[in-house]
N, C-alpha and C positions, 0 to 999 in steps of 0.2 A: 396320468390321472386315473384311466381307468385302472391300475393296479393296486394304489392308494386308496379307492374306492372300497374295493374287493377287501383288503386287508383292513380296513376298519371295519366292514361289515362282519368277518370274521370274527376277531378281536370281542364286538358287543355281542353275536351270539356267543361266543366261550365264555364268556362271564355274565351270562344272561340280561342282559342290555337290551334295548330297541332302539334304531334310531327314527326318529319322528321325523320322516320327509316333511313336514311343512314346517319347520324349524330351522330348514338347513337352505343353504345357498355357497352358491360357487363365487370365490373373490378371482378374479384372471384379471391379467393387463396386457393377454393378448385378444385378436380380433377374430382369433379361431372359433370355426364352430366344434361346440362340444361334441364327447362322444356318444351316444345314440343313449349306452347306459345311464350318461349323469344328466340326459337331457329332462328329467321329473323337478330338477332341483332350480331354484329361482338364480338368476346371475344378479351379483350383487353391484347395483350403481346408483346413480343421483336419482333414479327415478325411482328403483326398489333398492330402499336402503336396507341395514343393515342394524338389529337393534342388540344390545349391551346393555340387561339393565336397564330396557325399556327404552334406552335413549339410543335415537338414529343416528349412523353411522353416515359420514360422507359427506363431499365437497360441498356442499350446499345445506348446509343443516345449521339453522342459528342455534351455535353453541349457548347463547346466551338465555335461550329460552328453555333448552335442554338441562342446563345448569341451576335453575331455578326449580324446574319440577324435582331435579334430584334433588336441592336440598330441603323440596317438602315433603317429601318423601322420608327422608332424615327423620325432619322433626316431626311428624307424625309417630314414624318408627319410636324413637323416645319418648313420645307420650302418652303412645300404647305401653312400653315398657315402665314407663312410673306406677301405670294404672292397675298394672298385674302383681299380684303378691308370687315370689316366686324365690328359689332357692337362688344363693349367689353364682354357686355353678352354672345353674343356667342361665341364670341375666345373662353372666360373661360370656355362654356360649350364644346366647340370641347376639349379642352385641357385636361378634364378631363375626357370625355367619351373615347377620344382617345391614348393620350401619358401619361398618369398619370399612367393606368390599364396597359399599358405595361411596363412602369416602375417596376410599384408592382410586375408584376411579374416577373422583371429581378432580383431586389431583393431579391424574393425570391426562385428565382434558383440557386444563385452563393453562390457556395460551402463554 
């Protein structure tokens, strides 16, 4: 893990990157303690979940209510988009950068 660490770290400064410790978290399904290095970073469980798109990750998360703010989210997104004059290129690129990736992952959360 620590070497996986190190080489990402690398990688975003070569390409002028940062990574934002308070964005990040360790997913493990062992009961080891980490190593001293990745100990800044949150361990990801039912208690500190994990968020996607705003929507928490994990065994105890009602999908159901998770699912509902996505799709007002959606149609917010859409109705800011009716309300904007804008070229068709970018509709199509708002629309996919934006409601298309939350779709996919409505998708591919419902049970």
């Amino acid at each position: 893990m620590k070497t996986s660490n190190k080489i990402m770290e690398r990688i975003c400064f070569a390409i002028k990157l940062r990574i934002n410790d308070s964005k990040c978290g360790i997913m493990s399904n062992t009961k080891q303690e980490l190593p001293q290095q990745l100990a800044k970073y949150s361990v990801i469980n039912d208690v500190n979940s994990y968020k996607y798109l705003r929507v928490e990750m994990g065994n105890k998360v009602n999908v159901e209510k998770c699912m509902t703010r996505i799709i007002k989210q959606i149609k917010k997104s859409i109705m800011q988009l009716k309300k904007e004059e804008t070229s068709s290129w970018n509709l199509i690129n708002r629309i996919n950068s934006d409601i298309i990736s939350k779709l996919r992952y409505v998708f591919l959360v419902i049970p």
